[in-house]
C-alpha positions in Angstrom: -93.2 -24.8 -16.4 -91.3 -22.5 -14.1 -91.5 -19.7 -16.4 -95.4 -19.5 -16.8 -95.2 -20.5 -12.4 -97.5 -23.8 -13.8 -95.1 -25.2 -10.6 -96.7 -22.6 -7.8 -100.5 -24.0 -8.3 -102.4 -26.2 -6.1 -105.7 -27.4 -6.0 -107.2 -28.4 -2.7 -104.6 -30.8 -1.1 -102.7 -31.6 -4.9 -99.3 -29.1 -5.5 -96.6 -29.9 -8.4 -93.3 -31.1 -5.9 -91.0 -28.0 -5.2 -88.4 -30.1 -6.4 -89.3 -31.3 -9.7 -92.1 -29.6 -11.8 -93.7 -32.3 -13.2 -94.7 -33.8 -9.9 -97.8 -33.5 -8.6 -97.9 -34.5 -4.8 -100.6 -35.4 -2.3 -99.6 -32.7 0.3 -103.1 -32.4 2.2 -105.5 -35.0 1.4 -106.3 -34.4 -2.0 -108.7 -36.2 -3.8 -108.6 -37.3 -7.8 -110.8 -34.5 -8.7 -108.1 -31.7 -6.7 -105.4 -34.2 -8.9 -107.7 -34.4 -11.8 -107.9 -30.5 -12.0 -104.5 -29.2 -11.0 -103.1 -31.5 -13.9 -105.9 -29.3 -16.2 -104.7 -25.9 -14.5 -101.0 -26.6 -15.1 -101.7 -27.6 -19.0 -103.7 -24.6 -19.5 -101.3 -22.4 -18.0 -98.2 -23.8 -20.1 -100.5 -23.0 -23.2 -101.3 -19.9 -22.6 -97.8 -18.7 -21.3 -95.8 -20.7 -24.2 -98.5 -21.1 -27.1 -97.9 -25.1 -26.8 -100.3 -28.0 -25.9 -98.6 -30.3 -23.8 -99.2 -34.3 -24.2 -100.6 -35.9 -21.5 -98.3 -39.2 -20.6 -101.0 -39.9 -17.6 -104.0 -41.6 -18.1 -107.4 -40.5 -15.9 -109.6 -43.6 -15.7 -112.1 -44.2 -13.7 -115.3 -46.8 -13.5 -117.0 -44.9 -16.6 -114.0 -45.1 -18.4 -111.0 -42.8 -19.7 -111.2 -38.9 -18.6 -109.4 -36.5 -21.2 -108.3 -33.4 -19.2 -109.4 -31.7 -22.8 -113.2 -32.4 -22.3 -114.6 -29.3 -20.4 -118.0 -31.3 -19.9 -116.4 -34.2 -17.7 -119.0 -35.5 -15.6 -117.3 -36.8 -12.0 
């Protein structure tokens, strides 16, 4: 991730941890949308930069059920 600089973005108050790239930390009172989204910036960024689709190992749930960060028509 350090290559493509997937570890430099942020999203509101969610940032990937200086310290370990496949972090991501509440630094500023982030919400799971700024969470949500960040975690969809970093995968797209890795993609583009090294022509790979990462696997997500987290899983987005919420009350309407299971969110895939591949679904560009997620309603929040």
């Amino acid at each position: 991730m350090e290559h493509s600089n997937a570890n430099k973005l942020s999203v509101g108050g969610a940032c990937v941890y200086e310290k370990h790239a496949l972090i991501i930390i509440n630094k500023s009172n982030a919400n799971w949308f700024d969470i949500f989204q960040l975690a969809r910036d970093i995968k797209e960024k890795v993609e583009v930069f090294y022509n790979i689709s990462l696997e997500n190992e987290v899983r987005f749930i919420t009350t309407k059920g299971e969110i895939d960060l591949n679904n560009e028509n997620v309603q929040f």
